[in-house]
Backbone bond lengths (Angstrom), bond angles and torsions (degrees), N, CA, C in turn:
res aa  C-N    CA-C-N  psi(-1)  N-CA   C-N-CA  omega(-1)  CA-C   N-CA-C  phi
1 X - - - 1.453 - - 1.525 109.34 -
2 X 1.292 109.63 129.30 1.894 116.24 176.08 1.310 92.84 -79.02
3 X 1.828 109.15 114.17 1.566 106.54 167.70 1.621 117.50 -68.96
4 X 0.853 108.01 -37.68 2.038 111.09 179.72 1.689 83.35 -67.62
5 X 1.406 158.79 -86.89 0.983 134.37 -117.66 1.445 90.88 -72.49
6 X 1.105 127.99 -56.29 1.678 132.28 -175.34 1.384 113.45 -45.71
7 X 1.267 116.76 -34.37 1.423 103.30 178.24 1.713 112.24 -95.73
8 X 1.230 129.66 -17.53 1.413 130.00 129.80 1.055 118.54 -6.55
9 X 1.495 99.98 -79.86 1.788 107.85 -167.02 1.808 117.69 -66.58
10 X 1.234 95.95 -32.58 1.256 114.78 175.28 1.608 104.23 -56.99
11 X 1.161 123.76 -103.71 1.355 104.74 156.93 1.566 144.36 24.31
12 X 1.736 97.64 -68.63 1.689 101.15 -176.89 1.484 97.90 -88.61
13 X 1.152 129.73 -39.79 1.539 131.36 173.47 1.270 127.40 -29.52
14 X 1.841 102.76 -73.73 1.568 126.26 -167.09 1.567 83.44 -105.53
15 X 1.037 140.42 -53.71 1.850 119.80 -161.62 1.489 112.08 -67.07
16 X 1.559 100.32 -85.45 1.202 126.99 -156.24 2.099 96.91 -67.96
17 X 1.073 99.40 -30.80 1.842 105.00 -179.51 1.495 99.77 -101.33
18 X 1.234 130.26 6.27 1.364 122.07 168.39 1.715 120.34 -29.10
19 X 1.566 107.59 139.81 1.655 96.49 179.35 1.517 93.50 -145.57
20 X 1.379 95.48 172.75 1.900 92.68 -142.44 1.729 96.39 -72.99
21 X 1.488 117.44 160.14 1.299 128.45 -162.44 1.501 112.89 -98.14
22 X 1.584 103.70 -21.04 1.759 102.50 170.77 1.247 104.29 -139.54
23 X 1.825 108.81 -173.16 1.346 102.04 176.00 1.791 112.85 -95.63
24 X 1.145 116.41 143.89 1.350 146.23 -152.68 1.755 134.67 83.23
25 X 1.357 88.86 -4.17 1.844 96.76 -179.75 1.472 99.59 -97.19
26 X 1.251 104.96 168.96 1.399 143.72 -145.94 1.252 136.23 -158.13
27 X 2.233 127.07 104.69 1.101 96.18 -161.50 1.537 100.84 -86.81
28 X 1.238 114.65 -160.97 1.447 126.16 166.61 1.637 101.18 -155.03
29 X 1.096 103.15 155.83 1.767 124.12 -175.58 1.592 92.48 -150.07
30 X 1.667 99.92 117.06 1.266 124.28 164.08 1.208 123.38 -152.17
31 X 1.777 124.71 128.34 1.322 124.04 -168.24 1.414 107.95 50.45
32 X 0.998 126.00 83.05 1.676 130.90 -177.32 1.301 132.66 47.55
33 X 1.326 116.11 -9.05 1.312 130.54 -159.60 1.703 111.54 -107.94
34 X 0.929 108.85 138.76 1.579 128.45 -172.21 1.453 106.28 -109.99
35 X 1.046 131.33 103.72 1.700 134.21 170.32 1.240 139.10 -118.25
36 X 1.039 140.32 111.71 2.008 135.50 179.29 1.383 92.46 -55.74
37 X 1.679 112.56 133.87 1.736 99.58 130.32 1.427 95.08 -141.87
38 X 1.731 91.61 130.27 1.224 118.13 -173.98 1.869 117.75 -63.03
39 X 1.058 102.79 -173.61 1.927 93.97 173.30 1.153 106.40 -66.10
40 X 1.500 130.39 -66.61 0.956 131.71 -163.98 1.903 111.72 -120.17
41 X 1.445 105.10 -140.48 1.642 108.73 -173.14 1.458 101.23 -100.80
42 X 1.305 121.16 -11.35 1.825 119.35 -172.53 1.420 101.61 -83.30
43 X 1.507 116.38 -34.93 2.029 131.56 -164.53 1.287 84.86 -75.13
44 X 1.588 110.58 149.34 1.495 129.07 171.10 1.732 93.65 -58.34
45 X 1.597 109.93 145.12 1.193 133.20 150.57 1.439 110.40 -125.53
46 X 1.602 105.69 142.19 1.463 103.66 174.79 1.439 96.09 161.99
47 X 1.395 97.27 154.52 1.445 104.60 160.05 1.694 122.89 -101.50
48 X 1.624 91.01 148.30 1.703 108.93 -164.58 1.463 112.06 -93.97
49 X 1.515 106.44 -42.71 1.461 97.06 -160.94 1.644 92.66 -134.86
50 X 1.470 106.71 168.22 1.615 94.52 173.75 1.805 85.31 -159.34
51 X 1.677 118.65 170.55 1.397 146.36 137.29 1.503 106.70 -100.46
52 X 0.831 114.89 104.60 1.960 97.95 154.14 1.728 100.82 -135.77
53 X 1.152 116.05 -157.48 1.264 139.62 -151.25 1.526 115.90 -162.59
54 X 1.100 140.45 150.22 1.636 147.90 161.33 1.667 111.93 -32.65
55 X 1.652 96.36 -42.23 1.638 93.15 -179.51 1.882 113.84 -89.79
56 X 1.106 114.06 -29.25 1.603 112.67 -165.02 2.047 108.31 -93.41
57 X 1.139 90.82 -35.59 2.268 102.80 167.04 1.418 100.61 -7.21
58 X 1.331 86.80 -94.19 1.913 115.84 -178.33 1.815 95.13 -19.75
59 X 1.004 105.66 -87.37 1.309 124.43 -177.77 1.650 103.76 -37.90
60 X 1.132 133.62 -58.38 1.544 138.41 -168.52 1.574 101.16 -60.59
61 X 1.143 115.80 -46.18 1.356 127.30 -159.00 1.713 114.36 -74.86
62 X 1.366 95.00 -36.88 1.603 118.91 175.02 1.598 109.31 -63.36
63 X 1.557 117.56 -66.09 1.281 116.59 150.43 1.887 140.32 -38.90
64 X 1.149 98.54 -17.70 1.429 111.03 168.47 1.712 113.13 -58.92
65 X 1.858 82.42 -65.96 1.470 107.51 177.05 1.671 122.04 -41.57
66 X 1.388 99.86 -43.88 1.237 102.44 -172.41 1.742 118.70 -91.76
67 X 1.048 95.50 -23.52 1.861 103.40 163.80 1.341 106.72 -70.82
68 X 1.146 128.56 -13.68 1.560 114.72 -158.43 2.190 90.05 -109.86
69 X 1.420 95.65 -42.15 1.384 104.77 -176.93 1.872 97.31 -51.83
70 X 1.214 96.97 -59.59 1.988 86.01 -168.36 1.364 106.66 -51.04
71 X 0.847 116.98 -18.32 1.716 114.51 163.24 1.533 140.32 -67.74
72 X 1.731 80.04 -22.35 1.686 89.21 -175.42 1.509 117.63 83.34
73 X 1.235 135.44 19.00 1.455 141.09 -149.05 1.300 109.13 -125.24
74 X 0.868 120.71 137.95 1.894 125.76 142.61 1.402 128.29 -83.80
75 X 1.345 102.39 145.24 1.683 101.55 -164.43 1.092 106.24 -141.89
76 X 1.321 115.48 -179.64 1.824 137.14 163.35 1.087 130.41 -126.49
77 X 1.140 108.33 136.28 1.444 109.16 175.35 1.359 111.08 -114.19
78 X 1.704 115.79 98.10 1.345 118.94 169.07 1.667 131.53 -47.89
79 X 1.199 113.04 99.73 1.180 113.48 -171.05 1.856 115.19 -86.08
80 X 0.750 121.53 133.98 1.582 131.18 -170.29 1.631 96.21 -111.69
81 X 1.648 124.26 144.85 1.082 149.13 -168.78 1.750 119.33 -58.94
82 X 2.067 85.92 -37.53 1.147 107.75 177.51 1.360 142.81 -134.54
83 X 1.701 102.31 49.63 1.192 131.70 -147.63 1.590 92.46 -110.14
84 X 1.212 130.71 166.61 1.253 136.66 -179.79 1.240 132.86 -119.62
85 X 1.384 137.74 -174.86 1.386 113.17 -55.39 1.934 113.58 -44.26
86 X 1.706 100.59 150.34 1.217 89.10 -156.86 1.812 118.60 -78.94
87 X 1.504 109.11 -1.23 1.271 121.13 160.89 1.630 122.87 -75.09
88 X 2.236 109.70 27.34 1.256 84.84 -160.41 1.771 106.30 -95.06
89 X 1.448 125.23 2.09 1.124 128.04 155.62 1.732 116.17 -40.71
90 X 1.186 102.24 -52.49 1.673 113.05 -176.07 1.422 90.91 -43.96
91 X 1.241 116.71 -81.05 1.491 144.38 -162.00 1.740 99.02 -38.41
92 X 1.213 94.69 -45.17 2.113 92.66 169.49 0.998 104.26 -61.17
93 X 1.208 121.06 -89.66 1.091 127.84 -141.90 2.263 107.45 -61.74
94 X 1.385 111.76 -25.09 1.541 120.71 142.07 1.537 110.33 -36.67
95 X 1.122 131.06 -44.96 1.566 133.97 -137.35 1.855 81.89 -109.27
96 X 1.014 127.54 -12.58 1.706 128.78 -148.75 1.021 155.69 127.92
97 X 1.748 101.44 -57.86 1.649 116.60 164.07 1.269 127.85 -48.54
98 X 1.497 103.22 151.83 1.352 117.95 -165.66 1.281 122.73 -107.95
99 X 1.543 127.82 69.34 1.338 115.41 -171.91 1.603 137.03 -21.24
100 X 1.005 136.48 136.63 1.395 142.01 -172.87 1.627 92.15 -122.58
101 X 1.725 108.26 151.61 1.470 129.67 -165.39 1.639 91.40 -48.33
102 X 1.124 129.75 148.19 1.410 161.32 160.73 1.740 110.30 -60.55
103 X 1.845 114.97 130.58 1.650 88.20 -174.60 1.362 83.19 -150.31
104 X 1.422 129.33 156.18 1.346 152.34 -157.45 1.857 93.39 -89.81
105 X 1.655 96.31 119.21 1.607 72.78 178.92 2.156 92.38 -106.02
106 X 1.334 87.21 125.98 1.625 96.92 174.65 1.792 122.95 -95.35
107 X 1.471 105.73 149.48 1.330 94.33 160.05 1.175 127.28 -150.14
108 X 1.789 139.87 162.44 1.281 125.28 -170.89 1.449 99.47 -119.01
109 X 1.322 108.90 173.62 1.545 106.14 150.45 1.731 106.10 -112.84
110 X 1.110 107.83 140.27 1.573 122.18 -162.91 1.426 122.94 -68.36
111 X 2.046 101.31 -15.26 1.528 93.48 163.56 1.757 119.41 -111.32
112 X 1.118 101.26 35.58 1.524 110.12 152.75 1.274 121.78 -131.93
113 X 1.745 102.32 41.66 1.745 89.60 170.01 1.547 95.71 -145.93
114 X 1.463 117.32 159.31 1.356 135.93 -134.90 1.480 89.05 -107.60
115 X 1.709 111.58 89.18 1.598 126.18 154.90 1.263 117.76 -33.08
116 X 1.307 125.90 -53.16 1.808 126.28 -158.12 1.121 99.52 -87.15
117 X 1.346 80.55 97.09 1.710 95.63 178.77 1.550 98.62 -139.09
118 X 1.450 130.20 92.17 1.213 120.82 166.74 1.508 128.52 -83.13
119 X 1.501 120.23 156.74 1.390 118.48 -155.68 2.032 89.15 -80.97
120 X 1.374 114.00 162.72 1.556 116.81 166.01 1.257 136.34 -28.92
121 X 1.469 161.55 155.33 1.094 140.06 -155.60 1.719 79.23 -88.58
122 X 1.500 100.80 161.83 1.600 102.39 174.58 1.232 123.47 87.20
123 X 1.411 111.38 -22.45 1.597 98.80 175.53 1.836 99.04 -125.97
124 X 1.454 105.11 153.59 1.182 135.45 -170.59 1.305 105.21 -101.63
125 X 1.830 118.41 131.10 1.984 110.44 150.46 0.962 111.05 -85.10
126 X 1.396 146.61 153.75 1.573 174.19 86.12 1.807 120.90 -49.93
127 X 1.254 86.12 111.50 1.814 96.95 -179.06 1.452 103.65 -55.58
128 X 0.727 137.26 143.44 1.741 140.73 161.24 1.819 100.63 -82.93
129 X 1.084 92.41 123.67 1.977 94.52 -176.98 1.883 105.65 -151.69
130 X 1.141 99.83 7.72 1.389 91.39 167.58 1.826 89.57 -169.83
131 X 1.947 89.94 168.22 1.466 108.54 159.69 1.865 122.30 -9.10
132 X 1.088 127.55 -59.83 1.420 123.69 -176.30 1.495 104.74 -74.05
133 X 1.077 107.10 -9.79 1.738 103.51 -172.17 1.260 111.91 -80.72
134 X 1.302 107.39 -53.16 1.207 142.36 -164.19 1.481 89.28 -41.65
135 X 1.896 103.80 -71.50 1.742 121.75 -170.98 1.688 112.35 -45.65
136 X 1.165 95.54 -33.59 1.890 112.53 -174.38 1.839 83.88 -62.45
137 X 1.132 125.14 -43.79 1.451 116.06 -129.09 1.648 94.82 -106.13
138 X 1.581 120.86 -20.19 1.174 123.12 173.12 1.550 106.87 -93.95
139 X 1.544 117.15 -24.54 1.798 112.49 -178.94 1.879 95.44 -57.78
140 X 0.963 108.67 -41.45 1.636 117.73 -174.80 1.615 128.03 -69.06
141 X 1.569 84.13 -11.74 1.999 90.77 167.21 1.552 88.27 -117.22
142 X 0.888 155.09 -31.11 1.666 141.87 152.60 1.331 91.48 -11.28
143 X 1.305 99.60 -95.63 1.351 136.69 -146.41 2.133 113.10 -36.89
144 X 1.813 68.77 -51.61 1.786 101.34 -175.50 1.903 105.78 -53.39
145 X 1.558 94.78 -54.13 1.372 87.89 -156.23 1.660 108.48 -125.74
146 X 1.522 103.99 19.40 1.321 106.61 168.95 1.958 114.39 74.58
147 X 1.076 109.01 3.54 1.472 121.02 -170.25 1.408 114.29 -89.97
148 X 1.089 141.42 151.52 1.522 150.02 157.63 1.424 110.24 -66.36
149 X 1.763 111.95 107.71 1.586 112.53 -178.48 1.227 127.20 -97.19
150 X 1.317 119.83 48.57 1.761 146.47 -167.18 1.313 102.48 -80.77
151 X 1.412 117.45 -69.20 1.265 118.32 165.38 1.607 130.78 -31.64
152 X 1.773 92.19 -65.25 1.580 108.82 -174.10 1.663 111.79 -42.01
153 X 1.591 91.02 -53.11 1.736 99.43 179.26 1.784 125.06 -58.32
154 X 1.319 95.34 -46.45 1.668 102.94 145.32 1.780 122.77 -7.05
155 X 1.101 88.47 -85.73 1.623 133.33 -146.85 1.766 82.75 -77.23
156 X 0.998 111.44 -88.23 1.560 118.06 176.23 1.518 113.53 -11.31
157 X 1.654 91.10 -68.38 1.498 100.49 -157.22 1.966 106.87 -76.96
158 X 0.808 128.14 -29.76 1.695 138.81 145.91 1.846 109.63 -33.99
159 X 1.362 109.01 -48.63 1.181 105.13 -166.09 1.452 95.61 -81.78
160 X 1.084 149.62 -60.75 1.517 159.50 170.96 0.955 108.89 -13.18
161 X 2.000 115.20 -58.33 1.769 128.76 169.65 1.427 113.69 -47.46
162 X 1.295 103.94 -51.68 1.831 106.06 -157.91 1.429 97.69 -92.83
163 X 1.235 148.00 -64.62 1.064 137.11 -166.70 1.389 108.83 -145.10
164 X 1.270 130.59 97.30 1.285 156.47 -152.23 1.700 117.74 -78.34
165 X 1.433 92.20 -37.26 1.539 128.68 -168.89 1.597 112.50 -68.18
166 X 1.383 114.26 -17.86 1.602 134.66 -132.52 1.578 70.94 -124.56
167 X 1.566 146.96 -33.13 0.977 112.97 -157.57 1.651 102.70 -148.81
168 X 1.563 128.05 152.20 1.517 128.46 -161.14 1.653 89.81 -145.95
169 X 1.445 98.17 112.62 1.336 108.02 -175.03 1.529 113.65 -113.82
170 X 1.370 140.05 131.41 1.610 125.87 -170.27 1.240 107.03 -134.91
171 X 1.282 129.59 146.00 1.531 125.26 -176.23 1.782 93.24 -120.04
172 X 1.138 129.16 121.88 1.395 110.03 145.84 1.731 139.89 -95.12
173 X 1.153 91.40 130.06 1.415 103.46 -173.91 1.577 133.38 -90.46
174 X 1.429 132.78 144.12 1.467 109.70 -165.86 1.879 84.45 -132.52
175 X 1.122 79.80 95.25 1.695 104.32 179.54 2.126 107.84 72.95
176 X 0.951 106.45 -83.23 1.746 90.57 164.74 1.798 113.19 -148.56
177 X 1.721 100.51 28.22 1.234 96.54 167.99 1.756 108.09 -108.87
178 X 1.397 112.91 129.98 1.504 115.56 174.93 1.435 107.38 -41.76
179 X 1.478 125.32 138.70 1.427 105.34 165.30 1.351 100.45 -139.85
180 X 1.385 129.98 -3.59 1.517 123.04 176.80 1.453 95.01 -158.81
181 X 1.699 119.16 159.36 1.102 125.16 -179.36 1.592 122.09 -161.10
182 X 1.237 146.62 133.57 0.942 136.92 167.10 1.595 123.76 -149.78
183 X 1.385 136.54 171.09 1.257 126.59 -145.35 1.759 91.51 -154.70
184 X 1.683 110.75 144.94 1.629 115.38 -175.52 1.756 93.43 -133.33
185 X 1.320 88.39 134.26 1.533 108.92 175.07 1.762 109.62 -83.88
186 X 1.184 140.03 155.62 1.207 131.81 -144.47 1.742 97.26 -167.96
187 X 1.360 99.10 59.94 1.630 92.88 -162.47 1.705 99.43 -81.05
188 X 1.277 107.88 131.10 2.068 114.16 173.15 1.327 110.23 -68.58
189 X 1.779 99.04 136.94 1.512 113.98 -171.43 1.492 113.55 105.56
190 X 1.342 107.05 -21.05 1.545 95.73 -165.24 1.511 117.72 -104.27
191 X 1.691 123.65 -162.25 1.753 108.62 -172.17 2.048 74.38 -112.12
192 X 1.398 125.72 -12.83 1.279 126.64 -139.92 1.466 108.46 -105.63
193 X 1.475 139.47 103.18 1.906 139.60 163.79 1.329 90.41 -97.32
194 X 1.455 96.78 142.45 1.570 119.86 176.16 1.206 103.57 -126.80
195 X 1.656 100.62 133.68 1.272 132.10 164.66 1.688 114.41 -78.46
196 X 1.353 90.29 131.37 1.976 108.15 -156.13 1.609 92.76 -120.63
197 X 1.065 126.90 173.89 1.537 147.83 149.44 2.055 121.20 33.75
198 X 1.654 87.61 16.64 1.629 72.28 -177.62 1.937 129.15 -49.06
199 X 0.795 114.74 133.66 1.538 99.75 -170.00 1.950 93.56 -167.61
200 X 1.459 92.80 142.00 1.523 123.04 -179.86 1.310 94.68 -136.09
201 X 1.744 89.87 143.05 1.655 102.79 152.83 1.126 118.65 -80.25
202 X 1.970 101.08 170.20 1.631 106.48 -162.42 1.879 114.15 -57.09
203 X 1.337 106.03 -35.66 1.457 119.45 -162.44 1.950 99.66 -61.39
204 X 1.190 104.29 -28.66 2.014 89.55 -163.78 1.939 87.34 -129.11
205 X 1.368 114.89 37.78 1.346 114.34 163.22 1.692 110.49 -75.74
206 X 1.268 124.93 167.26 1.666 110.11 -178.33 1.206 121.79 49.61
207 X 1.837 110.94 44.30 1.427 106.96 179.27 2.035 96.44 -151.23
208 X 0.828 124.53 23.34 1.547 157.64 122.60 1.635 85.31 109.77
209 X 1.721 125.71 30.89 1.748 105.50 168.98 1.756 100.47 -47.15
210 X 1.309 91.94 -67.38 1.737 101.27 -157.80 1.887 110.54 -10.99
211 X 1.830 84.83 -60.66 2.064 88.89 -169.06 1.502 105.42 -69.06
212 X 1.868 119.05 -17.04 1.689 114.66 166.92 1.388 106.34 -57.76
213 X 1.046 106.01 -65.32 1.513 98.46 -167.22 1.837 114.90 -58.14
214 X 1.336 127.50 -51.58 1.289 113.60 166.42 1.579 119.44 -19.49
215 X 1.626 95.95 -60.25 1.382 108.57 175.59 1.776 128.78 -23.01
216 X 0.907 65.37 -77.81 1.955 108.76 -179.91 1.574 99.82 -34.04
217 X 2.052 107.37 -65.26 1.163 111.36 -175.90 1.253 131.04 -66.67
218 X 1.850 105.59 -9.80 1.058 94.65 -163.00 1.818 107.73 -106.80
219 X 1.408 106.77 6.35 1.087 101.78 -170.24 1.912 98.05 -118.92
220 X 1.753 105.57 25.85 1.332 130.88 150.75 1.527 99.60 -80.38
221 X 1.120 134.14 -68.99 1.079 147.09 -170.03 1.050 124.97 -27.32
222 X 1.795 98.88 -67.62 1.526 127.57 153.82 1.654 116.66 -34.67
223 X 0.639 109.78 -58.43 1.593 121.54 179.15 1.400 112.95 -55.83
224 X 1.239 128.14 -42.28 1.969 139.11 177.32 1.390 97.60 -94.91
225 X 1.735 129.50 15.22 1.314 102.87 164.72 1.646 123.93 91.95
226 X 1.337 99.04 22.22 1.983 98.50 -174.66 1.391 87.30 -118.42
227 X 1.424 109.25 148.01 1.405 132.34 151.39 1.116 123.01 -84.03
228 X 1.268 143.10 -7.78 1.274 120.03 -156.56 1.667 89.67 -148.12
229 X 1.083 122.63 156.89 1.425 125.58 157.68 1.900 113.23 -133.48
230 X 0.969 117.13 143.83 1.460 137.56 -145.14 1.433 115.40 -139.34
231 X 1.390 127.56 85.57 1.706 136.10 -174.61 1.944 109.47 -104.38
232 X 1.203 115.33 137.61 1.348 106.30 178.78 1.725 88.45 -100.02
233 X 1.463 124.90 128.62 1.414 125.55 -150.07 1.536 97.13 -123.93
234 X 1.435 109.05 133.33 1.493 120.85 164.28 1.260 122.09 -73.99
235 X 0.894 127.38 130.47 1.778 134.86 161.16 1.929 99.42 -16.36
236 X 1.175 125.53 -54.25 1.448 113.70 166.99 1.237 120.81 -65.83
237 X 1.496 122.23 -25.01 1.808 102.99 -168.12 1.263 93.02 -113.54
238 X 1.792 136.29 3.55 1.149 121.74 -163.78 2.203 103.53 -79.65
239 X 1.647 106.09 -23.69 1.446 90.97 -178.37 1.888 116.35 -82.65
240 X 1.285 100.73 -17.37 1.352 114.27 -175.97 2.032 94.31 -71.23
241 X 0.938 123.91 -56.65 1.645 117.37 171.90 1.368 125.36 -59.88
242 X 1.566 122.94 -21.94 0.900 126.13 162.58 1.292 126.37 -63.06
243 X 1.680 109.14 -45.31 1.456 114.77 166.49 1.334 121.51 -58.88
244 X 1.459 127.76 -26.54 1.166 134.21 -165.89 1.937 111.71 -101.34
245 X 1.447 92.21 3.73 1.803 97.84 171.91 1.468 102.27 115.79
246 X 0.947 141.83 28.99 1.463 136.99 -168.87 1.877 96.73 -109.95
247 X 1.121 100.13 145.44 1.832 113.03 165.60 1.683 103.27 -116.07
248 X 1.253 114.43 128.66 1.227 127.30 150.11 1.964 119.32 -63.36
249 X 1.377 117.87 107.16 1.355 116.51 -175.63 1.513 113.24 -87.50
250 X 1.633 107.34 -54.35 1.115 112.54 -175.68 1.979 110.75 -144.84
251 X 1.249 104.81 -164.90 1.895 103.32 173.42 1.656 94.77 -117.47
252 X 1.299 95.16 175.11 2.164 106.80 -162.49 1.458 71.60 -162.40
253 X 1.313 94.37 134.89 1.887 119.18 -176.61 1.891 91.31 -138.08
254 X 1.110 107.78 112.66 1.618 93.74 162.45 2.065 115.96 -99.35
255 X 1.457 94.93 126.02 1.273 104.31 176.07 1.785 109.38 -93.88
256 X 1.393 101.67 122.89 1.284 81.99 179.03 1.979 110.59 -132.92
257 X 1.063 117.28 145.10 1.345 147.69 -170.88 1.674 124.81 -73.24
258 X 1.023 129.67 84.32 1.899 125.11 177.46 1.593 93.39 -79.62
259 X 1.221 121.08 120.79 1.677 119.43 150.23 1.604 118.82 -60.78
């Protein structure tokens, strides 16, 4: 795999060609800047992609603030490893923002990585495709990662309504308790599905769901026509993807903004 061409494409695809993620949001591109704003305050807001320079930042960043403020919103500004000017983290977090942990964004291409991957004896996948799924699929990022799944359920269950197609959600189960779960974004037009929310509870961690489910999703993927698969990776799952075919391209820092 050519890492500069992949992360190129990556880039003009999912950043810079970003198109809105639910129904009622909207991107906008102004003065270099690439931004979501979602329908409301629960939908991701933020900006994705940017050009700036040493002289225009200041200025870009200020305007962020203030488009997002008449809204009343909090946001992010996805920061990429190799985005410019390269002091523009400083310049956030100067401006306000609050860095959030740093994560390896990796990627494979889907026909050099090893599908047969079955989940543990004992536990079952189940697509998430309606309301109960959904709950199965957020008790399991509760659980997983200690977080409030208000949002997730949100976001999920919106996407399911409006365009269903765009998204492959799986809970695994070990007889009828959720115990791992994760969900792939499937945006049209592109070579690129992203891997979202993998997460297990503590009790059946170190029992190889995590690389099942990759599996699973990725040979969904395969099937609708994507080349590439695309994880923003934690310091824990980044060596487990590596083993399993993943390249580390660049780092993704999300800065994010309270008005």
């Amino acid at each position: 795999m050519d890492h500069a061409a992949v992360l190129a494409r990556y880039d003009q695809e999912l950043r810079e060609g970003a198109r809105p993620d639910g129904p009622g949001a909207r991107i906008e591109r102004v003065g270099g800047v690439v931004r979501h704003v979602g329908a409301g305050a629960r939908d991701w807001n933020g900006v994705l992609w940017s050009a700036l320079d040493e002289q225009d930042a200041d200025a870009a960043i200020a305007g962020q603030i203030a488009r997002f403020g008449a809204l009343g919103r909090a946001f992010e500004w996805k920061l990429y490893g190799h985005d410019r000017p390269a002091d523009l983290g400083q310049r956030l977090s100067a401006a306000g923002f609050t860095p959030e942990p740093t994560e390896t964004l990796m990627v494979a291409e889907i026909a050099d990585l090893a599908l047969d991957v079955p989940p543990p004896e004992g536990v079952r996948l189940r697509a998430v495709t309606d309301a109960a799924g959904v709950d199965a699929l957020v008790a399991v990022h509760e659980r997983a990662f200690g977080a409030d799944g208000s949002r997730l359920r949100h976001r999920v269950l919106a996407q399911l309504a409006a365009a269903p197609e765009t998204l492959v959600a799986v809970v695994a189960l070990a007889g009828d308790e959720p115990v791992s779960a994760a969900r792939t974004d499937l945006p049209p037009g592109t070579d690129f599905a992203g891997l979202w929310g993998g997460g297990t509870v503590a009790a059946w961690r170190g029992r190889g769901l995590y690389r099942a489910l990759v599996a699973h999703r990725a040979r969904v993927a395969a099937e609708r026509g994507y080349r590439h698969l695309h994880v923003d990776a934690s310091d824990l799952s980044r060596p487990i993807l590596e083993r399993l075919g993943f390249a580390p391209l660049t780092t993704t820092t999300p800065y994010t903004y309270e008005p």
